[in-house]
PDB file of N, CA, C and O in Angstrom:
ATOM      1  N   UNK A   1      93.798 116.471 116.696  1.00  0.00           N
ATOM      2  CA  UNK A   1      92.471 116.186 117.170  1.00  0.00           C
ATOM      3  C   UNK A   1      91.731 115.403 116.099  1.00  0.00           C
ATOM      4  O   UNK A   1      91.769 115.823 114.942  1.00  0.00           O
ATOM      5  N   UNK A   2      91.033 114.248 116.407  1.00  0.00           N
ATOM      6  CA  UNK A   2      90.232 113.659 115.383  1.00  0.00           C
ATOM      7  C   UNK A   2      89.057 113.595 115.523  1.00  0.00           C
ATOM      8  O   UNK A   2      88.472 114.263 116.376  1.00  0.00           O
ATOM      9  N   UNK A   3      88.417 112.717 114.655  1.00  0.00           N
ATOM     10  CA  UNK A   3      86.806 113.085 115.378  1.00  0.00           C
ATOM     11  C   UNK A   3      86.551 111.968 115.576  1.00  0.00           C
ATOM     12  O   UNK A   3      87.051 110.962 115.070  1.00  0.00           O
ATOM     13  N   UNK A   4      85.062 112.157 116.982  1.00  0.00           N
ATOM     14  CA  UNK A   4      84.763 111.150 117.634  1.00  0.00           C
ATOM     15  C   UNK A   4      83.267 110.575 117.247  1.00  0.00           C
ATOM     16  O   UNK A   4      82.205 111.191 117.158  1.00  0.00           O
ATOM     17  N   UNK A   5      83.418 109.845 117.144  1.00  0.00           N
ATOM     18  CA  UNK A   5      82.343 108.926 116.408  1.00  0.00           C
ATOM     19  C   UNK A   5      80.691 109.639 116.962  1.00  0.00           C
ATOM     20  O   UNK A   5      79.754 109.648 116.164  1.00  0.00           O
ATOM     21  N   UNK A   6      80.553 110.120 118.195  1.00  0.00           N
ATOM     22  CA  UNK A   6      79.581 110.718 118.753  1.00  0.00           C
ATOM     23  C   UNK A   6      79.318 111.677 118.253  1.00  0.00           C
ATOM     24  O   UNK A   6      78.123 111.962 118.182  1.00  0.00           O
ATOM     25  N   UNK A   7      80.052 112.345 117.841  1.00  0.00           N
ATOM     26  CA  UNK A   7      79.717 113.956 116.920  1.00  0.00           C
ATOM     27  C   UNK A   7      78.158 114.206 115.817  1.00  0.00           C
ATOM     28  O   UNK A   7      77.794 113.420 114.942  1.00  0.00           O
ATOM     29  N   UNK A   8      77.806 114.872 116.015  1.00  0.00           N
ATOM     30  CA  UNK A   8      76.765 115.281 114.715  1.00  0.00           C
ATOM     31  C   UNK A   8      77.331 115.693 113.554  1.00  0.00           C
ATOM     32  O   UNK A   8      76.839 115.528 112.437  1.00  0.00           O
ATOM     33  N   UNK A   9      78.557 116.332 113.850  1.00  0.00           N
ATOM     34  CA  UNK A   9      78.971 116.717 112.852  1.00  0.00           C
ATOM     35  C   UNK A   9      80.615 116.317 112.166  1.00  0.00           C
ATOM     36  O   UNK A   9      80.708 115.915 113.326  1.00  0.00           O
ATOM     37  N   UNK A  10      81.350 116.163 111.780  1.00  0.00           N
ATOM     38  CA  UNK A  10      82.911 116.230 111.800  1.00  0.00           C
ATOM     39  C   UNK A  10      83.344 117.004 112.203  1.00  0.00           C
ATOM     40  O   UNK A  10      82.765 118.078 112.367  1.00  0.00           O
ATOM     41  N   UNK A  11      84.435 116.794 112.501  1.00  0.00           N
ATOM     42  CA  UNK A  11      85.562 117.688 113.030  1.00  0.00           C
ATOM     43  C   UNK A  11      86.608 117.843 112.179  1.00  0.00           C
ATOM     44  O   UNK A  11      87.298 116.834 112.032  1.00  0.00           O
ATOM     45  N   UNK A  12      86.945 118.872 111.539  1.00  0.00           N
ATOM     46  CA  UNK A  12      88.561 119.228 110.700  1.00  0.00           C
ATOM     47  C   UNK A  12      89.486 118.567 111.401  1.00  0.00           C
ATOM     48  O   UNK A  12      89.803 118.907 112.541  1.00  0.00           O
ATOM     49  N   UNK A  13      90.121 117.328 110.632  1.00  0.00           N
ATOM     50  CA  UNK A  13      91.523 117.195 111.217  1.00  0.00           C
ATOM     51  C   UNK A  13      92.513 118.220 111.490  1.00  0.00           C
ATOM     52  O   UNK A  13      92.585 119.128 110.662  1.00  0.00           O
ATOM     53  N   UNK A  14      93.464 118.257 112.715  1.00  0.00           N
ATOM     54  CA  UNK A  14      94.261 118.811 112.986  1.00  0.00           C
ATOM     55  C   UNK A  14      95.720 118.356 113.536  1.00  0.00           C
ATOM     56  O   UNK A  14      95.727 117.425 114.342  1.00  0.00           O
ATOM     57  N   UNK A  15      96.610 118.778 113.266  1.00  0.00           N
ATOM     58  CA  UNK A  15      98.091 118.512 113.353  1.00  0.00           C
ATOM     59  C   UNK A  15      98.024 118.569 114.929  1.00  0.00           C
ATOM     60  O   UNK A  15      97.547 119.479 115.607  1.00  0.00           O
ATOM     61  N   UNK A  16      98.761 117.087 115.476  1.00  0.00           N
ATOM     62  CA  UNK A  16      99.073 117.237 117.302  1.00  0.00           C
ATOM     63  C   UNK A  16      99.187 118.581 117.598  1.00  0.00           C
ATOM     64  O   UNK A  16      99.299 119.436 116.719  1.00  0.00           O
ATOM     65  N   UNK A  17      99.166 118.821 118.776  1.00  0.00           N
ATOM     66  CA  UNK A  17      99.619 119.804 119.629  1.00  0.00           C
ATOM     67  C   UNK A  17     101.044 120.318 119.295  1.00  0.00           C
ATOM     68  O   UNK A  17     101.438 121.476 119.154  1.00  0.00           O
ATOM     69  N   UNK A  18     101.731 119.100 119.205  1.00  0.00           N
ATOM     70  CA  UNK A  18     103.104 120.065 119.451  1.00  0.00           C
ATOM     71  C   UNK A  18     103.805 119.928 118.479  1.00  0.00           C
ATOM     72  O   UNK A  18     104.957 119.498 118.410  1.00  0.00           O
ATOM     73  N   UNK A  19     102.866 120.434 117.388  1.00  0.00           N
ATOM     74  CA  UNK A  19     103.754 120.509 116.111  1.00  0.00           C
ATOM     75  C   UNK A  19     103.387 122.079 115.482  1.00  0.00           C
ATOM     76  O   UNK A  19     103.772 122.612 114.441  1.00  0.00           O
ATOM     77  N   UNK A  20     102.300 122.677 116.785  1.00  0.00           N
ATOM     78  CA  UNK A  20     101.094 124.234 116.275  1.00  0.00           C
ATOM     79  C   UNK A  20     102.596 125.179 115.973  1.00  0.00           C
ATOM     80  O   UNK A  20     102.831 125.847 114.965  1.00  0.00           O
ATOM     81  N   UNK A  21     103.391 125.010 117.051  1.00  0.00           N
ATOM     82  CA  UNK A  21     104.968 126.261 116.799  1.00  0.00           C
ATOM     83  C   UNK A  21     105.681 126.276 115.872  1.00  0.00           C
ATOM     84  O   UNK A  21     106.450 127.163 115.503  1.00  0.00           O
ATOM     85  N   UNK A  22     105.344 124.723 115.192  1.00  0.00           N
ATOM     86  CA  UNK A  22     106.168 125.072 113.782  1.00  0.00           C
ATOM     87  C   UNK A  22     105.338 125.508 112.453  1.00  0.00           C
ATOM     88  O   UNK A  22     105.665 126.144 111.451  1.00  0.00           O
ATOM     89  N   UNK A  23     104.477 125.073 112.750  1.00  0.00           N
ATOM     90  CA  UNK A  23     103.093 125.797 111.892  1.00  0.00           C
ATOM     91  C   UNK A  23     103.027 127.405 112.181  1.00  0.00           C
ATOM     92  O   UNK A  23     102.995 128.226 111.265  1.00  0.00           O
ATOM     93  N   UNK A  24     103.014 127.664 113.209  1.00  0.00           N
ATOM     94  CA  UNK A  24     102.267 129.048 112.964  1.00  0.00           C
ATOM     95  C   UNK A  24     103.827 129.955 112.274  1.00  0.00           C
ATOM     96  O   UNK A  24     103.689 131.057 111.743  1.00  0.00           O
ATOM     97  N   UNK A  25     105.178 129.307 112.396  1.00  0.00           N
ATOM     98  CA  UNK A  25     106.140 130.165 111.713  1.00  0.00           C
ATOM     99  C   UNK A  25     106.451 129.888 110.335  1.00  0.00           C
ATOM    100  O   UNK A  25     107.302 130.378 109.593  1.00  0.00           O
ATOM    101  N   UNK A  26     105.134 128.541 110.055  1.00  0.00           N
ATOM    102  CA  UNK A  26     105.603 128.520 108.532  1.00  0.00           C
ATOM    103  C   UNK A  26     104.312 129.655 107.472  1.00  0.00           C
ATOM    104  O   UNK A  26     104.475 129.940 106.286  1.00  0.00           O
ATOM    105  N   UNK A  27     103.020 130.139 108.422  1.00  0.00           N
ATOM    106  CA  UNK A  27     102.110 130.508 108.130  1.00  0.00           C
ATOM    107  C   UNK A  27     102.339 131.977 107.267  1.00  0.00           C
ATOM    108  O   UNK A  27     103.009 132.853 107.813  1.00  0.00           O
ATOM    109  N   UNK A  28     101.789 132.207 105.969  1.00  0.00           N
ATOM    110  CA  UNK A  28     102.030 133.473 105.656  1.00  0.00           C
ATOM    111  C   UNK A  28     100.625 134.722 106.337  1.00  0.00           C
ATOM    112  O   UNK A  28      99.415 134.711 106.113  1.00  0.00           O
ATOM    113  N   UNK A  29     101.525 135.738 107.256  1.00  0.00           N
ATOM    114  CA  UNK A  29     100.234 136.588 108.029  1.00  0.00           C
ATOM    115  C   UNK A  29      99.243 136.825 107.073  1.00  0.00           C
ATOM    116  O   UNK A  29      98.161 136.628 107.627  1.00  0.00           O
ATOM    117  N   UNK A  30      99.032 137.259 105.523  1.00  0.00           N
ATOM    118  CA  UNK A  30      97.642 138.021 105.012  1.00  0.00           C
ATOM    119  C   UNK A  30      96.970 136.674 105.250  1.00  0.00           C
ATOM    120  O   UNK A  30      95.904 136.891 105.825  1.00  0.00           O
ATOM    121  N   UNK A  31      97.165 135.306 105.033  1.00  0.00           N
ATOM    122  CA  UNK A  31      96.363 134.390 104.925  1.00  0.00           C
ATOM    123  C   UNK A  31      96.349 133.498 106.398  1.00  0.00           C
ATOM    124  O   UNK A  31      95.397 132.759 106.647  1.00  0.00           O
ATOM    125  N   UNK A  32      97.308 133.621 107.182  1.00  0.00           N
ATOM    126  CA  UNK A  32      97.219 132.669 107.928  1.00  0.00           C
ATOM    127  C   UNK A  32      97.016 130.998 107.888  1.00  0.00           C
ATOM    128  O   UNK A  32      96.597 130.129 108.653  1.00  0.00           O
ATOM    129  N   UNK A  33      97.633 131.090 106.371  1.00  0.00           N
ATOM    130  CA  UNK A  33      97.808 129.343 106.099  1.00  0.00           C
ATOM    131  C   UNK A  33      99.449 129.134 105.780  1.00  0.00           C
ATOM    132  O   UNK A  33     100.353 129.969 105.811  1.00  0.00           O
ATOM    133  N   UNK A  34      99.472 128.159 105.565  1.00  0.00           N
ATOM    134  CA  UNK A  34     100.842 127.318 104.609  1.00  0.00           C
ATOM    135  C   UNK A  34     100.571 126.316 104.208  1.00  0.00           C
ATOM    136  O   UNK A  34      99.803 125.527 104.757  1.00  0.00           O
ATOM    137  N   UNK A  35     101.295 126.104 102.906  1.00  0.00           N
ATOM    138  CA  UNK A  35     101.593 125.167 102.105  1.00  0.00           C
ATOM    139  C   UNK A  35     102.892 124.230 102.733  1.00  0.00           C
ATOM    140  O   UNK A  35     104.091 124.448 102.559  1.00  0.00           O
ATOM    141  N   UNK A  36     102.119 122.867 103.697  1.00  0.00           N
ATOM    142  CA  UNK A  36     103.786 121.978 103.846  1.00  0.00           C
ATOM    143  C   UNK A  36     103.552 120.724 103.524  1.00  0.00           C
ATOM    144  O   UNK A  36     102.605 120.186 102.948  1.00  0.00           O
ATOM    145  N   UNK A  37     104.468 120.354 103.939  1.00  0.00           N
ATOM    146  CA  UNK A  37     105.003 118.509 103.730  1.00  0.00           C
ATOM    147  C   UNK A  37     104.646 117.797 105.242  1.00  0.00           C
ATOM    148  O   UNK A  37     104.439 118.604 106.148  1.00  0.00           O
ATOM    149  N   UNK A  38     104.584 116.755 105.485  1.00  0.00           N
ATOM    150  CA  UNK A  38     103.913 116.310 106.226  1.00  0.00           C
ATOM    151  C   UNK A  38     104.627 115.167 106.977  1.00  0.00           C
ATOM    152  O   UNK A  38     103.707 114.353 107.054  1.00  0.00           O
ATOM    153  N   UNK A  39     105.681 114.599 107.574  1.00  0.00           N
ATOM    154  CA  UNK A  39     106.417 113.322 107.560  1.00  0.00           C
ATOM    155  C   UNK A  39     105.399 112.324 108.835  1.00  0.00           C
ATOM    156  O   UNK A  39     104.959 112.720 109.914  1.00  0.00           O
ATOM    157  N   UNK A  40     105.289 111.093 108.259  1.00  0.00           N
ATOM    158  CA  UNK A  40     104.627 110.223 109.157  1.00  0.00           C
ATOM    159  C   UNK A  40     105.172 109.446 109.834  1.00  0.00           C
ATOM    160  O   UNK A  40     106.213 109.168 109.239  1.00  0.00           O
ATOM    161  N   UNK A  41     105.089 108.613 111.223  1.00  0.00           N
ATOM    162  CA  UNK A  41     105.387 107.704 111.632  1.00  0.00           C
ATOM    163  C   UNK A  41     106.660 106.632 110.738  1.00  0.00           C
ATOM    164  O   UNK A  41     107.787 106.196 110.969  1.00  0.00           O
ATOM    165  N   UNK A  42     105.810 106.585 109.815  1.00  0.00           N
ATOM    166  CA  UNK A  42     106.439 105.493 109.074  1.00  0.00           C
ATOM    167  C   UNK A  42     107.386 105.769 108.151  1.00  0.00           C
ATOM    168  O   UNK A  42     107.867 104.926 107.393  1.00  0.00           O
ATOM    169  N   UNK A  43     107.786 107.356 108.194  1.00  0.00           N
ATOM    170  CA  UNK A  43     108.578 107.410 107.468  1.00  0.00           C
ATOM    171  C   UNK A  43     107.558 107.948 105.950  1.00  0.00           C
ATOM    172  O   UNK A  43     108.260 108.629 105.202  1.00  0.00           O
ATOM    173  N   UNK A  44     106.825 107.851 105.685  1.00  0.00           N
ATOM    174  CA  UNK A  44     106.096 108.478 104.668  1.00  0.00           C
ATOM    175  C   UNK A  44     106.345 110.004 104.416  1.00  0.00           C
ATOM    176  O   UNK A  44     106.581 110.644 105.441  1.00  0.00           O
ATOM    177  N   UNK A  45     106.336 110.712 103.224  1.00  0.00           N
ATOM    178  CA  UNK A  45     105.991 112.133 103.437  1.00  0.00           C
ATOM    179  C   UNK A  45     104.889 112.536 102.243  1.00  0.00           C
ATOM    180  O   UNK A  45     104.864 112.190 101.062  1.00  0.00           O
ATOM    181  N   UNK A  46     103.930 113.455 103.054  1.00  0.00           N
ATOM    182  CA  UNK A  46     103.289 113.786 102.435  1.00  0.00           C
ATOM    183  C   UNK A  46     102.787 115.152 101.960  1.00  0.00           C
ATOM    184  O   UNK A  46     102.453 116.040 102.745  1.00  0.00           O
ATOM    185  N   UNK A  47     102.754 115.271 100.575  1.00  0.00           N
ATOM    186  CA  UNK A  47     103.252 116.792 100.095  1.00  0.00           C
ATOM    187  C   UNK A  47     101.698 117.454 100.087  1.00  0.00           C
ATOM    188  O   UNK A  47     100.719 116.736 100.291  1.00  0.00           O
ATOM    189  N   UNK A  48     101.597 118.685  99.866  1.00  0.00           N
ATOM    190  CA  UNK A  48     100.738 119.425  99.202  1.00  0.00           C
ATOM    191  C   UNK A  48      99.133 119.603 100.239  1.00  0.00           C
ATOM    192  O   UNK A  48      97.974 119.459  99.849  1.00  0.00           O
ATOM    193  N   UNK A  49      99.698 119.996 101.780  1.00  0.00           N
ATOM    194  CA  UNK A  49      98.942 119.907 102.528  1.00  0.00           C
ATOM    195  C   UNK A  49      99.101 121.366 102.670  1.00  0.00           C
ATOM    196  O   UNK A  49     100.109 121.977 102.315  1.00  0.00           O
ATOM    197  N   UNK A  50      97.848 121.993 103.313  1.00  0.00           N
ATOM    198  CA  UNK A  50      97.240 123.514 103.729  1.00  0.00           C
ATOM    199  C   UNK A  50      96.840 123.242 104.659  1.00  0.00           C
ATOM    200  O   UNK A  50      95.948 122.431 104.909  1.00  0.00           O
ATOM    201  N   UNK A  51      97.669 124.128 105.590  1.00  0.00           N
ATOM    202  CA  UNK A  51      97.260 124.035 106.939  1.00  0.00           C
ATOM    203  C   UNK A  51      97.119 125.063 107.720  1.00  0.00           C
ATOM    204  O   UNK A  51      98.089 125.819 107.675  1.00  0.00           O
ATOM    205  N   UNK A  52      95.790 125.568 108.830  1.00  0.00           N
ATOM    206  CA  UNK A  52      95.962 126.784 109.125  1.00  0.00           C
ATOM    207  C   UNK A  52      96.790 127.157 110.370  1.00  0.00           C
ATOM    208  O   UNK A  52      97.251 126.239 111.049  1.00  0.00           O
ATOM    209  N   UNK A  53      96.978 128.247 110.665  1.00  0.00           N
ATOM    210  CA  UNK A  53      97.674 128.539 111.840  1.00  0.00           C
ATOM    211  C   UNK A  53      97.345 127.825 113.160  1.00  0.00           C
ATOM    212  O   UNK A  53      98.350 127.520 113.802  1.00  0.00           O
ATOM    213  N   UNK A  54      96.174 127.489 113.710  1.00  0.00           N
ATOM    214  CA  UNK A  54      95.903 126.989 114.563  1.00  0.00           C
ATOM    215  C   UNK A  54      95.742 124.993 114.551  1.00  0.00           C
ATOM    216  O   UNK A  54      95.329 124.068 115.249  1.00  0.00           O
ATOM    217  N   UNK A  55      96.378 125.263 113.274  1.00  0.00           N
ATOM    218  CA  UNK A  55      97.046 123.314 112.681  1.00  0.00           C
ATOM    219  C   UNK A  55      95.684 122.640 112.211  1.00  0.00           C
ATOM    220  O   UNK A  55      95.661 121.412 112.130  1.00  0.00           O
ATOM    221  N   UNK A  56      94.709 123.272 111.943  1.00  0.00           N
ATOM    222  CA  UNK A  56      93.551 122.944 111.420  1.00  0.00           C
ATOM    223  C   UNK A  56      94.314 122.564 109.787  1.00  0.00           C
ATOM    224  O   UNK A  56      95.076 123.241 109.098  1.00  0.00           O
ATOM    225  N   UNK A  57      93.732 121.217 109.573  1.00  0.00           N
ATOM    226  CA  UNK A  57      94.244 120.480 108.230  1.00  0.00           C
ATOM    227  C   UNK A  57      93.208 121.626 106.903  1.00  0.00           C
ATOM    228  O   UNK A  57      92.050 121.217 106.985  1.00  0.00           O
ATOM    229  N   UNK A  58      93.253 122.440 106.160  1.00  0.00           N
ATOM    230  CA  UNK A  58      92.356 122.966 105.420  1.00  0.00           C
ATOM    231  C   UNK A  58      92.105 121.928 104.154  1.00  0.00           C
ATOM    232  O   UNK A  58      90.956 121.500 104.041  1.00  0.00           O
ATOM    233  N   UNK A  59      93.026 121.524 103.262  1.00  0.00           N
ATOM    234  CA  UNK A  59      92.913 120.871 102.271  1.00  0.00           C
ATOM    235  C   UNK A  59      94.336 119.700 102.011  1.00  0.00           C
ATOM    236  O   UNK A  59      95.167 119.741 102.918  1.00  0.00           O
ATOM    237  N   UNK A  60      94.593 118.829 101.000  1.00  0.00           N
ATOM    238  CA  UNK A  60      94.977 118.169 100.851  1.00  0.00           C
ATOM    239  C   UNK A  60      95.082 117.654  99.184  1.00  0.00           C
ATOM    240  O   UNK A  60      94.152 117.025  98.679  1.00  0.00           O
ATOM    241  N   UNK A  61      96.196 117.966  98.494  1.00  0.00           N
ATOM    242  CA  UNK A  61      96.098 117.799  96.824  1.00  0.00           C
ATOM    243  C   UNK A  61      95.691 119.011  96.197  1.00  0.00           C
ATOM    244  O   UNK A  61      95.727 119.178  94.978  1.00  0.00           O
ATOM    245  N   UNK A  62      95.287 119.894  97.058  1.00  0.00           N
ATOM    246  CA  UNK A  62      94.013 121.110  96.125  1.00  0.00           C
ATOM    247  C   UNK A  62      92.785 120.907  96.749  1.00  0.00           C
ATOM    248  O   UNK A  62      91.863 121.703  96.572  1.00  0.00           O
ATOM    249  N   UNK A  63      92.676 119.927  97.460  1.00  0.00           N
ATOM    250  CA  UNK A  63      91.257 119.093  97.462  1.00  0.00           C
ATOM    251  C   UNK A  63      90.913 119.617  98.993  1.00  0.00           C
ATOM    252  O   UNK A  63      91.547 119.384 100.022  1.00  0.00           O
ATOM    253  N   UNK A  64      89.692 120.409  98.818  1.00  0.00           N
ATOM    254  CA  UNK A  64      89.021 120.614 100.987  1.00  0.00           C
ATOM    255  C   UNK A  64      88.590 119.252 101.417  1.00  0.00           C
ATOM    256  O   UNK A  64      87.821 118.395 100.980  1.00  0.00           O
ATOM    257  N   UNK A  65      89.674 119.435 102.817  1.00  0.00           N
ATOM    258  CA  UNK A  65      89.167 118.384 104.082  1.00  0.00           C
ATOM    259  C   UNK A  65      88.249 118.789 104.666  1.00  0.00           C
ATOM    260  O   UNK A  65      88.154 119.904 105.179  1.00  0.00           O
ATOM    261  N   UNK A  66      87.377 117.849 104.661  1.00  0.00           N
ATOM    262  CA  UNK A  66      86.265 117.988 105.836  1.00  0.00           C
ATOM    263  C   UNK A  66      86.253 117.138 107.107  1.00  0.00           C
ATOM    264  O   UNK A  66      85.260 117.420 107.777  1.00  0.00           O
ATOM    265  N   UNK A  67      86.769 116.498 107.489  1.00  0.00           N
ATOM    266  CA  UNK A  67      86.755 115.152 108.193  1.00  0.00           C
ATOM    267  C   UNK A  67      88.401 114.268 107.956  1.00  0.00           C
ATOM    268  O   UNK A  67      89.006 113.853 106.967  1.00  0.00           O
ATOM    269  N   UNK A  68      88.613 114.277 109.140  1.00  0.00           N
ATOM    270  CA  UNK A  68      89.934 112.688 109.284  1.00  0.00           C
ATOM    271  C   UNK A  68      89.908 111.353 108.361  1.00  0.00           C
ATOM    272  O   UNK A  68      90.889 110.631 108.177  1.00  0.00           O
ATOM    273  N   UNK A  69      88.582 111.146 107.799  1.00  0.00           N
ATOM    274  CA  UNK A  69      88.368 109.949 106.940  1.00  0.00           C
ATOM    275  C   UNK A  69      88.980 110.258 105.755  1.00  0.00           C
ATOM    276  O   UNK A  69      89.525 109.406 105.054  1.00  0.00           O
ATOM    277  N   UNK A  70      88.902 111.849 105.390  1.00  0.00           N
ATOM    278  CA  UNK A  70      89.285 112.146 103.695  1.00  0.00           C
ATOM    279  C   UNK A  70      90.862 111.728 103.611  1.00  0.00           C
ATOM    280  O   UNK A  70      91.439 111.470 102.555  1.00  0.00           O
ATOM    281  N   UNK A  71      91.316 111.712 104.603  1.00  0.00           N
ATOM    282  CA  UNK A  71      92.929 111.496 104.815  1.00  0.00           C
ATOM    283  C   UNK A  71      93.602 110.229 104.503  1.00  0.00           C
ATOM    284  O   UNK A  71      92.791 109.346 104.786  1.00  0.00           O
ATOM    285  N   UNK A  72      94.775 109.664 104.023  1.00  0.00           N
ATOM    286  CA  UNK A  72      95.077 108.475 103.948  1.00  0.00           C
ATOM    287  C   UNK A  72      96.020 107.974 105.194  1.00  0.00           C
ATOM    288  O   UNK A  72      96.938 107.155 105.164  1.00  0.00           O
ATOM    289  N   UNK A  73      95.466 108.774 106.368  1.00  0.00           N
ATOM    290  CA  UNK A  73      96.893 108.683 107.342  1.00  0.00           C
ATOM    291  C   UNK A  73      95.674 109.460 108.465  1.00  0.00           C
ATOM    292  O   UNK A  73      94.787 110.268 108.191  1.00  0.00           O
ATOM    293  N   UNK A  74      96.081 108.805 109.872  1.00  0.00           N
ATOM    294  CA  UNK A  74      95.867 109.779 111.221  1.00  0.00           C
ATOM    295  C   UNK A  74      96.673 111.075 111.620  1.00  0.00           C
ATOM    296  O   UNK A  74      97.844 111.413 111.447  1.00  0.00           O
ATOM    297  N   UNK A  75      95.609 111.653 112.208  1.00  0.00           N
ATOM    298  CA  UNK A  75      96.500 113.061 112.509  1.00  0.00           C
ATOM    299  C   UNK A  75      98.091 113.015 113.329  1.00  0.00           C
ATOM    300  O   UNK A  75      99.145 113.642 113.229  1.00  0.00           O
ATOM    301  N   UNK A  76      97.492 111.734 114.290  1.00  0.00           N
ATOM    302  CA  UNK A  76      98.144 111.073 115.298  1.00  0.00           C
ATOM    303  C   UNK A  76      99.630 110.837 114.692  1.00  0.00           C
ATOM    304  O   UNK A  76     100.644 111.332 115.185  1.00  0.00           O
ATOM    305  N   UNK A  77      99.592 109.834 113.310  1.00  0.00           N
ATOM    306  CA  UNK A  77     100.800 109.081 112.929  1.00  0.00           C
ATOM    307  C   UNK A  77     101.756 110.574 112.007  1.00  0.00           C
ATOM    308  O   UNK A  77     102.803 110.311 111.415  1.00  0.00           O
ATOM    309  N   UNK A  78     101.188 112.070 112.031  1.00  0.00           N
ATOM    310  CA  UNK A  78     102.129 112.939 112.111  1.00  0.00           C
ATOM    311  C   UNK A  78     103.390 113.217 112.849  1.00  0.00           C
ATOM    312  O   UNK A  78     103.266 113.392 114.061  1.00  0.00           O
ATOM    313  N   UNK A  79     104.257 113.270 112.474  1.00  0.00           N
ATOM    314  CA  UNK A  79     105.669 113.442 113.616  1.00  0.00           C
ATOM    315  C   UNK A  79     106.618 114.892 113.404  1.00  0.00           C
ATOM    316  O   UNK A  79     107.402 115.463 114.162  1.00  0.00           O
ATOM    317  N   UNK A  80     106.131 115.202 111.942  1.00  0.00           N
ATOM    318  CA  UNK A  80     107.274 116.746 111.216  1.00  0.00           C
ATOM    319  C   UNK A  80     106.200 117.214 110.300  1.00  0.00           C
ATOM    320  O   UNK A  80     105.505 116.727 109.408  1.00  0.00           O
ATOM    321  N   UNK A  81     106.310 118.041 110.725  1.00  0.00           N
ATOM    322  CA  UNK A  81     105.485 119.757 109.493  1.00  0.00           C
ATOM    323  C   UNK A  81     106.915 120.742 109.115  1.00  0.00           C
ATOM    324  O   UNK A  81     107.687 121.259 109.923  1.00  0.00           O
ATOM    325  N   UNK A  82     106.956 120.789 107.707  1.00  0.00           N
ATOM    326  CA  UNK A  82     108.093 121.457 107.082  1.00  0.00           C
ATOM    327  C   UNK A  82     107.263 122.419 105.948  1.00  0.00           C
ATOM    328  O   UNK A  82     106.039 122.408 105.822  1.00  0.00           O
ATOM    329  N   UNK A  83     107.997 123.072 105.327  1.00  0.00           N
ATOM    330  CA  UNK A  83     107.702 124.169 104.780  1.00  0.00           C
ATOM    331  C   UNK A  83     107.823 123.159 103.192  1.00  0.00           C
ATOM    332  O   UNK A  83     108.787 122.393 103.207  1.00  0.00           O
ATOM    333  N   UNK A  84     107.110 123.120 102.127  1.00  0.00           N
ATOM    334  CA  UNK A  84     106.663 122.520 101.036  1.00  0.00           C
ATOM    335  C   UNK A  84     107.132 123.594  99.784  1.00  0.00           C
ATOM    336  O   UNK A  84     106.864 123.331  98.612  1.00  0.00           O
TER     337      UNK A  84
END
């Protein structure tokens, strides 16, 4: 999900739809996050992403996402979520 220019506010990037089943089995239960890798469209991968169970992007580097802009990539051009 990205955000739409109409918003008041941002929207947390989030991982497509049909990538939530491999997320929620990489998630540890006390926290309901994981630490993964990210593979793009293009063949890119990108490490050191936190993501919550419901594929909400939390942070990126260490660093909190707030918004799809903080990203160097669309949620969209995601294709694989792996365990990091």
């Amino acid at each position: 999900m990205e955000t739409h220019e109409h918003s008041a506010a941002p929207t947390r990037p989030s991982l497509p739809d049909h990538l939530l089943a491999s997320v929620s089995t990489l998630c540890k239960p006390a926290s309901g996050q994981a630490e993964v890798k990210l593979t793009l469209k293009n063949g890119r991968t990108v490490y050191g992403i936190v993501v919550r169970k419901d594929g909400v992007i939390v942070s990126k580097g260490g660093r909190p996402v707030y918004a799809a802009q903080e990203l160097r990539f669309r949620p969209s051009e995601i294709v694989e979520v792996s365990a990091y």
